[in-house]
Structures are given as structure tokens and as C-alpha cells.
C-alpha positions as CSV (number, residue, x, y, z in Angstrom):
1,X,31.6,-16.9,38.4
2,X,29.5,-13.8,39.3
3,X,26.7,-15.6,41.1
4,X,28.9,-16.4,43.7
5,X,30.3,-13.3,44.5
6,X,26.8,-11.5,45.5
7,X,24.4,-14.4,46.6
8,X,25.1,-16.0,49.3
9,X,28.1,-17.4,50.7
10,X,27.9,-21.4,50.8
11,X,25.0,-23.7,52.0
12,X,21.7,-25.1,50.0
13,X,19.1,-22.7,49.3
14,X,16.0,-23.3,51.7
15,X,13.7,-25.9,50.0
16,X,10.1,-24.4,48.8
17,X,8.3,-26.2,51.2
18,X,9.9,-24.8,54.0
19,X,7.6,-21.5,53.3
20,X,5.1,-20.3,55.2
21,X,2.2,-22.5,54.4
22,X,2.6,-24.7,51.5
23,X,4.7,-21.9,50.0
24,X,2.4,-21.2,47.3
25,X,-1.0,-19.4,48.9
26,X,-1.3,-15.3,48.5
27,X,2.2,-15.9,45.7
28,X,1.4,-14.7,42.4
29,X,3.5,-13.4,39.3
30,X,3.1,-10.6,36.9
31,X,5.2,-8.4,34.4
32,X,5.7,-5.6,32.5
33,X,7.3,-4.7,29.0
34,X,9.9,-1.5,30.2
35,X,13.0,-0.6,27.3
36,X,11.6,-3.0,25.4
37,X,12.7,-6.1,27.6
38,X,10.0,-8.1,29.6
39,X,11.2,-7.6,33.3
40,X,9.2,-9.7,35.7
41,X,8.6,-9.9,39.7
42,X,6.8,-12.6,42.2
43,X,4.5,-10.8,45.0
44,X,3.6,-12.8,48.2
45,X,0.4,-10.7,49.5
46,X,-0.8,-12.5,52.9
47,X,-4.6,-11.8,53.8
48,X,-3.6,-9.3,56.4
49,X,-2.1,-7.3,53.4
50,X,-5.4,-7.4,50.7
51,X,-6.1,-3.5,51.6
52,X,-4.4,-1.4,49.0
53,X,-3.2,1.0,52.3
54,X,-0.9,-1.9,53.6
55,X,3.1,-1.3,53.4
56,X,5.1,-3.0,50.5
57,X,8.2,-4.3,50.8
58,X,10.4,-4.4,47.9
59,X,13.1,-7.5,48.0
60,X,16.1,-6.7,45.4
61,X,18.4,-9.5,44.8
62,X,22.1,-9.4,44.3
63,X,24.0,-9.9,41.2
64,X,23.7,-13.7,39.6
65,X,20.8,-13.9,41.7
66,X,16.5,-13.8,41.1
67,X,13.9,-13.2,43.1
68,X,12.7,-17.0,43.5
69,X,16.5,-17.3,44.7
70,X,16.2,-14.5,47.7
71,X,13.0,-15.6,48.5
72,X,14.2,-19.5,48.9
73,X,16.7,-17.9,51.2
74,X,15.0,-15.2,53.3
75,X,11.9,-15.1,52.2
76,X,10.4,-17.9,55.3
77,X,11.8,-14.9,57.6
78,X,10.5,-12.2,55.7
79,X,6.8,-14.0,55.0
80,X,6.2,-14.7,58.3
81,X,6.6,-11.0,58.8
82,X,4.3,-10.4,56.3
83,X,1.6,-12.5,57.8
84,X,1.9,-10.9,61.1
85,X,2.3,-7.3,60.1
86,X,0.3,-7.4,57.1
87,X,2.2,-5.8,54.4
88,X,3.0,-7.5,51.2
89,X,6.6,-8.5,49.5
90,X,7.5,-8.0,45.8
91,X,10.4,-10.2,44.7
92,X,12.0,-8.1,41.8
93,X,14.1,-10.0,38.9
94,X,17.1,-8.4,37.3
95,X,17.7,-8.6,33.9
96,X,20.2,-10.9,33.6
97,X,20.5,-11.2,37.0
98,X,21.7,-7.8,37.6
99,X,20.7,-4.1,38.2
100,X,21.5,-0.9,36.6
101,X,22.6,0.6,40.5
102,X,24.9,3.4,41.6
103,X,28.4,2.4,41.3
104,X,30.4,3.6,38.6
105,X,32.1,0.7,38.3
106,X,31.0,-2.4,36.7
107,X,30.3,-4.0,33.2
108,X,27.2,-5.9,33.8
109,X,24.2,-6.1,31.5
110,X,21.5,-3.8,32.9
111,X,24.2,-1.0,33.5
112,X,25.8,-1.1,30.0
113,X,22.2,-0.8,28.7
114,X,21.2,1.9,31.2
115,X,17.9,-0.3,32.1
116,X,15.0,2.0,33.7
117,X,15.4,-0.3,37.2
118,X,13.8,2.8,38.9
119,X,11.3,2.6,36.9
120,X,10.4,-1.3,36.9
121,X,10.2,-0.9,40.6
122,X,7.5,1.9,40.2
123,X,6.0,-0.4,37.9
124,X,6.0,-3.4,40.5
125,X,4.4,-1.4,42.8
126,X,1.4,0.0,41.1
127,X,0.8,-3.3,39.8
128,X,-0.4,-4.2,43.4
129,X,-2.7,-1.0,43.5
130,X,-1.4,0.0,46.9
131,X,-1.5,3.5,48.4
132,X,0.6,2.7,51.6
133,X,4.0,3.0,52.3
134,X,6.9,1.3,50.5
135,X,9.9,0.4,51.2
136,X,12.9,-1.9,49.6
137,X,15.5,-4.1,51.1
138,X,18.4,-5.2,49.1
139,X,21.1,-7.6,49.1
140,X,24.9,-6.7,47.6
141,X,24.3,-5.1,44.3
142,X,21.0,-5.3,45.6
143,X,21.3,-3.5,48.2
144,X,22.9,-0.6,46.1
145,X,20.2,-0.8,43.9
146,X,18.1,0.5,47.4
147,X,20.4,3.0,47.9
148,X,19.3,4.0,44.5
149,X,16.3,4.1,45.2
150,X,16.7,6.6,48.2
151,X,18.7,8.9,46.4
152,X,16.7,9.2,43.2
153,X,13.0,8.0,44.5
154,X,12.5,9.1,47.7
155,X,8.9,10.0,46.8
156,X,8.4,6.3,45.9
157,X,10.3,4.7,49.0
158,X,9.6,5.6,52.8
159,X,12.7,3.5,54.1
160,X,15.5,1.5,52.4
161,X,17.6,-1.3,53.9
162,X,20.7,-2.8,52.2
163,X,22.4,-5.4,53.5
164,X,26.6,-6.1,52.5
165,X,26.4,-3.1,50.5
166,X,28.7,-0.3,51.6
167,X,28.1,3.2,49.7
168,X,30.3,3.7,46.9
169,X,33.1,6.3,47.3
170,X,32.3,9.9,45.7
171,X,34.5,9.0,42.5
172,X,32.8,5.5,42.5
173,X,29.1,6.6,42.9
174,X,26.8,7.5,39.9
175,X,23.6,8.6,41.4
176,X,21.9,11.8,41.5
177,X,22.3,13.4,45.5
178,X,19.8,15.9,45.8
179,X,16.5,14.7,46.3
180,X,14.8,14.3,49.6
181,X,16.0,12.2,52.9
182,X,14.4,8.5,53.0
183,X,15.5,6.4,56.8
184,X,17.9,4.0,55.4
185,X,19.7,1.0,57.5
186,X,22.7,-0.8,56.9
187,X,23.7,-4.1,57.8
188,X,27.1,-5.5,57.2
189,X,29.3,-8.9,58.1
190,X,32.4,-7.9,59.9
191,X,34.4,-10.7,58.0
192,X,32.6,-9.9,54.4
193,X,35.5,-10.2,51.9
194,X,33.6,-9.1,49.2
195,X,31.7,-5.8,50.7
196,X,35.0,-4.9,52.8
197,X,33.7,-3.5,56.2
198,X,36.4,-1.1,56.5
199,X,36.3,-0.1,53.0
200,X,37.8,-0.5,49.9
201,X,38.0,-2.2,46.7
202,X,34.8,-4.2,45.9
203,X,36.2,-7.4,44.0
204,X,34.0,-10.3,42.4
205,X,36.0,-13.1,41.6
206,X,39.9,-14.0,42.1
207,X,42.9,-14.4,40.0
208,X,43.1,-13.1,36.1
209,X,39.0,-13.6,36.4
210,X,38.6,-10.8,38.9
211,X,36.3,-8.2,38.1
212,X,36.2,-5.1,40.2
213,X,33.3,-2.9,41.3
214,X,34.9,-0.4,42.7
215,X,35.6,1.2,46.0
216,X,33.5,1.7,48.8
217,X,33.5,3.7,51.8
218,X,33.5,2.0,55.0
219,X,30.6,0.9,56.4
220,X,30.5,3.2,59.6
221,X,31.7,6.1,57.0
222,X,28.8,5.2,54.5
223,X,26.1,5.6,57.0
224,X,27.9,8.5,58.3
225,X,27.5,10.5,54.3
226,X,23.9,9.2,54.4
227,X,23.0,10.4,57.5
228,X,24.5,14.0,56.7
229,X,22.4,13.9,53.6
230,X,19.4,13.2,55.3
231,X,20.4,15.9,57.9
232,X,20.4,14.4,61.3
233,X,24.3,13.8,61.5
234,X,24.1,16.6,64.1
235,X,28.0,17.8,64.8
236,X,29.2,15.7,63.0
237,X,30.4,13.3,65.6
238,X,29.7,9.5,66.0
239,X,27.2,8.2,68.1
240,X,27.6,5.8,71.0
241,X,28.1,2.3,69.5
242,X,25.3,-0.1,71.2
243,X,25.9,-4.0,71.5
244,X,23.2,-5.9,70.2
245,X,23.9,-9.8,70.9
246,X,26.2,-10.8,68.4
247,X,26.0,-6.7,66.7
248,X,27.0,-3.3,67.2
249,X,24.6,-0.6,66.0
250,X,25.1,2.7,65.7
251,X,21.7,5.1,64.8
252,X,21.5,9.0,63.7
253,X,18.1,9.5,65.0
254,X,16.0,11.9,63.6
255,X,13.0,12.3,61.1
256,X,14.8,10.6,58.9
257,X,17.1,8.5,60.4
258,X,20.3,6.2,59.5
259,X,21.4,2.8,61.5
260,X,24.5,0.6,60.9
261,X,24.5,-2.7,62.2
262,X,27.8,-4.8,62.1
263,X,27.1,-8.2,62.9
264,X,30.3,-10.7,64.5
265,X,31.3,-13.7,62.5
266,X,29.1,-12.7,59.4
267,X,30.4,-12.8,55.9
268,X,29.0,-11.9,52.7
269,X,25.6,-12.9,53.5
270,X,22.2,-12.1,54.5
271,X,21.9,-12.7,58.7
272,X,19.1,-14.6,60.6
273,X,18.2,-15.9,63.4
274,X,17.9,-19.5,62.3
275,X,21.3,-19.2,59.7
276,X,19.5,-20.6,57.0
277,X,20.7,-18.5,54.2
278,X,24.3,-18.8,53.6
279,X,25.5,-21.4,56.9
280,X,28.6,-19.6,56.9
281,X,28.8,-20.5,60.8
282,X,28.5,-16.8,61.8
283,X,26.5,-15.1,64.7
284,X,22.7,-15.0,64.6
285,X,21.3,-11.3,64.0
286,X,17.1,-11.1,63.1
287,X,18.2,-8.9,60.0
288,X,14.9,-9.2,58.8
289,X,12.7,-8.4,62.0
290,X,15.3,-6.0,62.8
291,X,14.7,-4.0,59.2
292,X,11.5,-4.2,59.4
293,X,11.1,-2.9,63.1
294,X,13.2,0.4,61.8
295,X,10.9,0.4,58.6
296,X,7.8,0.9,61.0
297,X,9.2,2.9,63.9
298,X,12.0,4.7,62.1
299,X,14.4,4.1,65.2
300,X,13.6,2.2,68.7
């Protein structure tokens, strides 16, 4: 089954309740009609966050996934966040659970039909009025829907984050390259069998139900092509590796910079500090302060 390829991996999702306040204050809904389909997203908007100046963040599920589903897992991390930095979240559904994002590969709904997903996202955020900055964090498909974003919107995102989403491989990827640079940061498990670390074939499912997505470069090669693009891979050669806890992160600083984070003992999930999401027995990594911190400082 899809959904269990790119939510996830094991454990209960985090019950309601366990939100910041009773889980329901600042959280409102809205839609709009785009290629003819209704297409839907939930916004959490804290006090701090009322002025139309204050960032957005953009939360893009994976594949079999919705927004009520990401938010149930990260989203006690990521509102928290919100109430003490003061920028709102928008919780974007898929149609059909899935996004029209840059690989190639892939036979899922909103690809097939060529859904406007850039688009929806504009439309998310002008719903919310806000003249700030924005920025998107994505999970698996999700995240490659942010990396969609960057390429092809960088006048509607300031920063991007995806998390277990390697960039596709130049014969897998199917996004325009020639826009402007927008800071993007990676975060990847080190034992994620589904978003191979070192590279490779992208698989969902096993045996004669196997689907694949693709290949993708590896996840220290990925960043590597981005930061090119967004000119500050210098010479060209790595830079020094530095141990974080439980993660390596690698940055191309610049004005618009790239990190990599490879987190120990992670699989194909979304890492925090408390485990919550996923309970996969891996390290602990704040991916969600973390993002956020290279969202408002661009690099430490």
C-alpha cells in the first residue's frame, strides 16, 4: 500500500490533544476551486502570527498522507515553534493524497493529471493575506514537491526544507532549472530504505506490487547540484562534515545557502527530539527547530 511507503514508518499517530493548547485555538480551514477540483488546506495562525508581515510556513505531506495526518505527527513540534516565533503554518492536502512534484517517474493521480500544485500553494498563501516571508517544508514526495517549489517559485518561497527526499537524478527530474536560488536544507535517515541515502532507485512497495519512482542522487550529491545552482558551491569541493549529536551536517554557506543533515539510526521518517512521529528507535535530531533556525538565519 502507498501510504506506507511515504508517511511515517511505524508507531500511532500523536493524539489531537497532545497539541499545543486544546489543539483547536488559532486552527482554521479554507479552500479553493483550482483545475476544476476543490483542493483544501488547514492553517494554524498563533496570536504572535495575526500581522499579515509574519513568515508562513508551508507543511507538504508525503504520498498516502494529508495534512491533519503531518500535523498529528509533527505538527506539536512545529506549533510550538509557531507560538514562539510568531509565524503561521498552512497544512496543504494532496489530491488524493499525492502531489504533481518533480520526478519523472511515478503514476500517481495529481501527476497523471498535471494538477497546478504550484499554484494551490500560491493560493494557500494569499488566502492568509500575508506579505512576509514564506517558506515550505516537505516530507518524501513532499519534500520533492519543496524542491519544486524552489526551482519553479523562488519568488513565492524564501527557503525550502525537505526531509527523506533525495533530488531526483537529471534523467529522473522534471522541473524547470533556471529560475532564481532559494536556501534549501535537507534532512535524511542514514538507514531510510525507501529515500536511499546513497542513492538510487526510489521503490514503494515490495514484491510484484512494487512501484518505482525513480532514481535519486545521493543525498550529499543532491545538495551538492543544488548548492551549484544556487551558486555558493565554491570549487567545487565538499565542505568539512560537522557532527551534530546524533547528525552530520554539511552547509554551502552563502546568500543562498544549502545544508545536508544525515541523522544516525533514522529511517524513513520525520526526526525529533521527543520521537514521536514514526518510533522507529532512531537517534533524536530537532528537525523541526533545526529547519526553522536555517529558515530565519540562512546558516548558523
Amino acid at each position: 500500500m502507498v501510504m506506507s511507503a511515504c508517511t511515517a514508518q511505524s508507531g500511532d499517530p500523536a493524539p489531537p490533544g497532545a497539541m499545543p493548547g486544546d489543539g483547536t485555538q488559532g486552527l482554521s480551514s479554507d479552500s479553493t476551486t483550482l483545475d476544476d477540483l476543490t483542493r483544501t488546506w488547514t492553517v494554524y495562525r498563533p496570536p504572535a502570527a495575526v500581522d499579515p508581515s509574519a513568515p508562513v510556513l508551508l507543511v507538504i505531506h508525503g504520498t498516502g498522507d494529508t495534512g491533519s495526518g503531518i500535523r498529528n505527527g509533527i505538527g506539536p513540534d512545529l506549533e510550538q515553534l509557531a507560538d514562539e516565533e510568531g509565524f503561521s503554518i498552512v497544512y496543504v492536502d494532496g489530491h488524493a493524497n499525492n502531489w504533481n512534484e518533480c520526478r519523472r517517474e511515478g503514476d500517481w493521480p495529481a501527476k497523471e493529471e498535471d494538477l497546478d500544485d504550484v499554484g494551490l500553494m500560491r493560493e494557500a498563501v494569499d488566502s492568509l493575506g500575508a506579505t512576509g516571508p514564506v517558506y515550505a517544508v516537505g516530507f518524501s514526495s513532499g519534500g520533492h514537491m519543496a524542491m519544486r517549489l524552489a526551482l519553479e517559485a523562488p519568488d513565492l518561497v524564501d527557503g525550502v526544507a525537505a526531509v527523506a527526499a533525495n533530488p531526483p537524478t537529471p534523467e529522473n527530474l522534471n522541473c524547470a532549472v533556471g529560475g532564481d536560488p532559494v536556501p534549501i536544507m535537507f534532512v535524511q535517515g542514514r538507514q531510510d530504505t525507501i529515500n536511499p541515502i546513497d542513492g538510487g532507485e526510489v521503490s514503494v512497495g515490495s514484491g510484484p506490487f512494487a512501484k518505482s519512482r525513480g532514481d535519486v542522487l545521493s543525498a550529499v550529491d543532491g545538495a551538492e547540484w543544488f548548492a551549484r545552482h544556487n551558486g555558493v558551491a565554491g570549487d567545487g569541493a565538499i565542505p568539512p562534515i560537522d557532527r551534530d549529536g546524533d547528525a552530520e551536517v554539511i552547509t554551502w554557506d552563502g546568500p543562498d545557502p544549502v545544508r545536508v543533515v544525515m541523522v544516525d539510526r533514522v529511517g524513513h521518517s520525520f526526526p525529533t527530539l521527543s520521537g514521536r512521529w514514526g518510533r522507529d528507535g532512531g537517534a533524536r535530531y530537532d528537525a523541526p527547530g533545526e529547519i526553522w533556525r536555517f529558515f530565519s538565519r540562512g546558516s548558523p
